[in-house]
N, C-alpha and C positions, 0 to 999 in steps of 0.2 A: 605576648598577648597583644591581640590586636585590638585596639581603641575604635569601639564601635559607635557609630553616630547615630545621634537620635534627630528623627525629625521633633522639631518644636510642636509643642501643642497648639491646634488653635484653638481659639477662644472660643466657648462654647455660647451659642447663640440662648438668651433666656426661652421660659419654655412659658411664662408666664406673658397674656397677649394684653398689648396698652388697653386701655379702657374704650371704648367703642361708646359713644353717645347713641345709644338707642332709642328712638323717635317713638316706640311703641309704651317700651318702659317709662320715659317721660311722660307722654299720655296717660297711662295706667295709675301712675302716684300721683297724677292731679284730679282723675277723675276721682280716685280715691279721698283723696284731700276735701271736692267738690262734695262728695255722698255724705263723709262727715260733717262738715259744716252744714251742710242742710239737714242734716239729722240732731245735730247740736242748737241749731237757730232755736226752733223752738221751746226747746227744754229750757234754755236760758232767758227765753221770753217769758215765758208762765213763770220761772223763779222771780225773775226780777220786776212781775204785776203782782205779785202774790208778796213778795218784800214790801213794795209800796202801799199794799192795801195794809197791811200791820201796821207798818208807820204812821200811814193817815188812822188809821184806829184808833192808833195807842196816842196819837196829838190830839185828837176830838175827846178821846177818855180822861185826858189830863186839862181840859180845861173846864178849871172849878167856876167860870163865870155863866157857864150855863144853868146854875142852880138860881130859882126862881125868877128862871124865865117864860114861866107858864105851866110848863112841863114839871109833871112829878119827876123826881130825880132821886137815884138809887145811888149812892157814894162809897167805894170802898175804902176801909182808911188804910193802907199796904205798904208795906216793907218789901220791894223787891226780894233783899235776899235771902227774907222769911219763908221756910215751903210751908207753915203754914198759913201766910199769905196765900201763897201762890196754889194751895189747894183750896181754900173758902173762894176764890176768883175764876179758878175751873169748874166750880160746883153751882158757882152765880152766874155766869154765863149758860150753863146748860139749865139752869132753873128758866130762864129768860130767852131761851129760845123759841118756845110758844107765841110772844108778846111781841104785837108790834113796835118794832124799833122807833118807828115815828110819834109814838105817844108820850115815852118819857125816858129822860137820858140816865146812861148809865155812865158812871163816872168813875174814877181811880184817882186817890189825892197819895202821891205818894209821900210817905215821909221825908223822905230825901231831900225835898225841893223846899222852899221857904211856903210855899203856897197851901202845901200838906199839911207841914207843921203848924202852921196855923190855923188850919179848921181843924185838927184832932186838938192841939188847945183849946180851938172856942169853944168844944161841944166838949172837952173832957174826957177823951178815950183814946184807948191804944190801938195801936197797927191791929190788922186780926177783926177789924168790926165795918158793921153796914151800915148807913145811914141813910132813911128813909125820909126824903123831904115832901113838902108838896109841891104845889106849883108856884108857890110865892116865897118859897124860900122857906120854906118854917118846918122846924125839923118835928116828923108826924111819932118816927120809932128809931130804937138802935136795938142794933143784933151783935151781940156780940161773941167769936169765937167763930170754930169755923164750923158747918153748918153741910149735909146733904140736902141736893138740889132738892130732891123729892120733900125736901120740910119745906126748902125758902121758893116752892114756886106758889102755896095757896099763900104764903104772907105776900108773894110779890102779887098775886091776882084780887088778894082784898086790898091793899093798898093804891094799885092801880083803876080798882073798881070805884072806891071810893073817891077817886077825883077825875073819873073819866076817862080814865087811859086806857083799859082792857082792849084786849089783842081783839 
């Protein structure tokens, strides 16, 4: 038997081609990049003025030194993690949308804070209630429990008629 020779393989060339830097496709996922970010700009803008406006709300709501400062002032005494808190204050807010906000403050003494706890002491009542002052401080009514808007908007428009505030 005769001993036959093999040619050696050669080495097979990959079929698979380097990666080519393409100047188009570069372009195209920045333009990309570009379309989003200007389409995200503004959604994150309106979120983060619409954050701030709560914030400043919720600081001017909790400061109890605006009560008799001229201004009739409406007080919730509130338990944040109360929902029936937190429903009696969605129902006082749309009671109160009528009325101009400039004639007399609406307020929120949370319990939580020393400053809450202290005026539901002075006056004797629990989370869950309203408090009606006048403009000098002197408490005129208390509501207490929680309440549809359509009951607390004529208490809130004879209360504010009564010392001048009406909308």
């Amino acid at each position: 038997m005769k001993k036959q020779s093999r040619k050696p393989k050669a080495k097979r060339k990959s079929t698979v081609a380097a990666p080519v830097h393409d100047k188009a496709q570069s372009r195209r996922a920045f333009l990309r990049w570009a379309r989003n970010g200007a389409l995200a700009l503004p959604v994150v803008g309106v979120g983060g003025f619409l954050t701030v406006q709560s914030v400043q709300a919720s600081i001017c709501e909790a400061d109890l030194t605006k009560i008799g400062n001229g201004k009739p002032a409406i007080v919730q005494i509130h338990d944040p993690q109360c929902t029936l808190c937190q429903s009696l204050m969605r129902q006082t807010r749309r009671a109160l949308r009528p009325f101009d906000g400039d004639t007399f403050s609406y307020l929120v003494a949370n319990v939580n804070t020393q400053e809450g706890q202290e005026l539901a002491r002075t006056y004797n009542v629990p989370h869950v209630t309203l408090l009606l002052f006048d403009g000098a401080g002197e408490l005129v009514e208390v509501l207490r429990g929680t309440q549809e808007s359509s009951d607390l908007r004529p208490v809130f428009a004879a209360h504010l008629d009564q010392f001048g505030a009406s909308s």
